[in-house]
Structure formats: structure tokens, C-alpha cells
N, C-alpha and C positions, 0 to 999 in steps of 0.2 A: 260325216264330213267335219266337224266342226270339232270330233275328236280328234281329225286327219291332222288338221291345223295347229290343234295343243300339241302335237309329236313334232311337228317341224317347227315351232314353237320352239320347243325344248332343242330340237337339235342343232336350230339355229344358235340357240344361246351357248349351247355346249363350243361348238365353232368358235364361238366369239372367245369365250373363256380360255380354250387351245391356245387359240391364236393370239391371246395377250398373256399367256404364262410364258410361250416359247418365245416371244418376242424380247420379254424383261431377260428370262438367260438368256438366251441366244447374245445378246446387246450387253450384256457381263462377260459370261463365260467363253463366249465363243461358240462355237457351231458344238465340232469333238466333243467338250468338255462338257457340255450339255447331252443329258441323255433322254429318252422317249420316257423313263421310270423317274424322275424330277419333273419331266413336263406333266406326267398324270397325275403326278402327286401335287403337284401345284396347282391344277384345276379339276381334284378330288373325281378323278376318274381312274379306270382298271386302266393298265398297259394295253390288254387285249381288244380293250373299247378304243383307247387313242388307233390303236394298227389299222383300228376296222373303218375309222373316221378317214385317214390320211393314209395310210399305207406304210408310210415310211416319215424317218426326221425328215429326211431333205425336203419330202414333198411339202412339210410346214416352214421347211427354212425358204422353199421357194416360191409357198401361198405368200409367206410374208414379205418376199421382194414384187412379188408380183401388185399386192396392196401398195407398196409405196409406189410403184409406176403408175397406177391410176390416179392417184394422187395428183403427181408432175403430168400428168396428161388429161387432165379434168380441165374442160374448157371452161367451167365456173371457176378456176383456181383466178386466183385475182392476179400472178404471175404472168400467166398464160393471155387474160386477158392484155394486158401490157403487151406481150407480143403481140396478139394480132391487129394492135394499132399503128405497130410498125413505126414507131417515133421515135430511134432509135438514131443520135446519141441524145436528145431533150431529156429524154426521161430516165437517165441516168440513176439517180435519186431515188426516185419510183421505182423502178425495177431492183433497187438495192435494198428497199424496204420491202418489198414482197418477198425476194430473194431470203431475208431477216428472218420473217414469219415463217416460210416453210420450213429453214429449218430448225426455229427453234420447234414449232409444232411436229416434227418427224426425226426428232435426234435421234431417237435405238432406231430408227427403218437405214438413217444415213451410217451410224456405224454398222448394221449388215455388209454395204457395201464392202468395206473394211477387212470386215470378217470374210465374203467372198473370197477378196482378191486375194489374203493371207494361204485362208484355207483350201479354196478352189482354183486359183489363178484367173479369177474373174471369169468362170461358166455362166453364174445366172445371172451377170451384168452383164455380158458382151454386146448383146442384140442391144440392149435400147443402148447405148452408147454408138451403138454402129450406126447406126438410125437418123443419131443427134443431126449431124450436117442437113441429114433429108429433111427435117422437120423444120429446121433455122431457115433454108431456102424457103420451105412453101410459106412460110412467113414474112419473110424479109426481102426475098429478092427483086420482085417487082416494084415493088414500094422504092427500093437501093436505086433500079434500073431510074426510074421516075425521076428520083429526087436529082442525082446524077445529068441528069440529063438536062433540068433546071438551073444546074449548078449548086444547089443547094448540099450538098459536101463532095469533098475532095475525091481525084481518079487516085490518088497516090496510092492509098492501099485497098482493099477490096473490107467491104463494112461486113461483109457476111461474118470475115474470120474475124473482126472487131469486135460484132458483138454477143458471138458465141465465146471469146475469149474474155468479156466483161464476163457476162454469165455464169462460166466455170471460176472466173477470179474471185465473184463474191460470194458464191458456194463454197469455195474454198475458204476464204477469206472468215467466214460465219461457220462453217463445221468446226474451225480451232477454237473461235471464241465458245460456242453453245454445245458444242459436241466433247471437244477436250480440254474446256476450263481452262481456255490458255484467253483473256482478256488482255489488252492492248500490246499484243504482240506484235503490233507494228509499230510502238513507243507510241499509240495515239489512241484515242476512245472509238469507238466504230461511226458516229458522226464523222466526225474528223477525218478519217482514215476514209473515208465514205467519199467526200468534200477531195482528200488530192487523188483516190483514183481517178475521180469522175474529171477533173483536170488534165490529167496523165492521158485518159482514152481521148478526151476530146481536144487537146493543144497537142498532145506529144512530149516528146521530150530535145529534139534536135531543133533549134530555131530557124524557121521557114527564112530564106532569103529574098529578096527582092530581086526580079528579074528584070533587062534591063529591057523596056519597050521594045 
């Protein structure tokens, strides 16, 4: 038994080792440009052992999307817990700084995507994107109906698409700066730049008029 354990042991660690050789090129080279005889040789294994492990590149190129979707879907993610508090535009901030963290801690998982869309036309991303809306709803929409209903924000536009479009804006927003070394590309420091979206989502930008009684 306990010899059972030192093999899975090992095989575990060998995985681990795959999966952060392919990860480092994959997240350089590109998917193509990377080959299965660089990824053995980078984590001092035969070809024939990697095949035997994975089967195929893609199947590594698609363990390794599939790791960063658990990630984004880990209900201890500190991101995630912000959404299911549902306080959605307050925590503006908050959600900008978790937003911060994930991707500085998953930059090579977020240029995979990258690499997908280039190389595959976005195959092993399409599903959880598809998803995105379903997920924002069982989060957000009761909560929306509630507040709404109090009056505590506006009918004018629907907060679902508000603040799935925060979300993607600050992902976006932080893959340029941490992902492609492009810092204050919006002429502003990421505080800053952080301070007038969060103005921008929550005022707009057309000035509300006054209606007349």
C-alpha cells in the first residue's frame, strides 16, 4: 500500500512538473511553436512518457485552461466571494482589487486565452464564456430585482449587463498592464484609472435632468 502511494506520489509530482513546463512555453511560444519533445525535455521526461501521461499537446494545452477555470470558479476566490454579496455598484473598488490579484497571480493561464482565440478561434474558451451571463444572473439578479424594487438604483438600464461589463472592463483593463507591460495606458496609474471608472459605472457619463413634477 504504502508503495501504491510513493507511485502516485511520483506521478502526481511528474503532472505537476508537465503542467508548469507546458504552461511557461505555451505562455511564450504559443501553442504550434511549442512542441511535446521541449515540454519532456523541460520537465526531464522521455516523449513517450509525456504521450503516455496526456495523450496529446492539446490535451495539456486544455488541462491547462481547464486549471485556470477552476480558479475563476473557486468559491473561496476572494473575487467570487464579492459577487455573491451581491453589492454591486458599492464595491466597485473591491471588486477592482480582487479583479488586480487574479490576474496578476494567473498572467501565462490569461495569455492562453490569447493563444486560443489566435490559434484555435476560441475552442477551449467558448463554453465558459458562454456560461458568463448564466452565472452573473444566479448571482446578481435577485438581489438587482430587490434593490430595484426599493429604489435603491435606477430602471434606466438593466445592472446585470453593468456589472458583467465592469468585470470584463477591469480584466481587461489589468491583462494590459500585468499581462503586456503596457502600465498607465490610460495616461493614469491603476488607482487612479480605478477612481474614474468606478465614477463612469456608477454616474455615467450624460447628465440626468430633472423632471418636471
Amino acid at each position: 500500500m504504502a508503495r501504491r502511494r510513493t507511485q502516485a506520489d511520483k506521478s502526481d509530482a511528474s503532472t505537476r512538473k508537465v503542467l508548469k513546463a507546458a504552461l511557461s512555453l505555451f505562455a511564450r511560444q504559443g501553442f504550434r511553436a511549442t512542441s511535446m519533445r521541449q515540454i519532456a525535455k523541460r520537465c526531464s521526461l522521455s516523449v513517450g512518457n509525456l504521450y503516455h501521461h496526456f495523450g496529446s499537446k492539446e490535451a495539456i494545452f486544455q488541462r491547462l485552461i481547464d486549471q485556470y477555470w477552476a480558479v475563476l470558479l473557486d468559491p473561496e476566490l476572494p473575487l467570487n466571494k464579492i459577487f455573491f454579496r451581491a453589492r454591486f455598484p458599492e464595491d466597485l473598488e473591491e471588486m477592482a482589487a480582487a479583479i488586480e490579484q487574479v490576474v496578476a497571480e494567473n498572467a501565462p493561464y490569461i495569455l492562453l486565452i490569447y493563444i486560443d482565440v489566435i490559434e484555435f478561434k476560441g475552442r477551449h474558451i467558448k463554453t465558459f464564456y458562454q456560461q458568463m451571463a448564466d452565472r452573473f444572473a444566479a448571482a446578481y439578479r435577485e438581489s438587482f430585482r430587490q434593490r430595484q424594487e426599493r429604489g435603491e438604483i435606477g430602471e434606466e438600464v438593466d445592472p446585470l449587463v453593468a456589472v458583467m461589463l465592469a468585470t470584463r472592463w477591469f480584466f481587461y483593463y489589468f491583462t494590459v498592464e500585468k499581462c503586456f507591460g503596457v502600465p498607465m495606458h490610460f495616461g493614469l496609474d491603476s488607482q487612479q484609472a480605478v477612481g474614474e471608472f468606478a465614477k463612469i459605472l456608477r454616474q455615467g457619463l450624460v447628465p440626468r435632468r430633472q423632471h418636471p413634477s
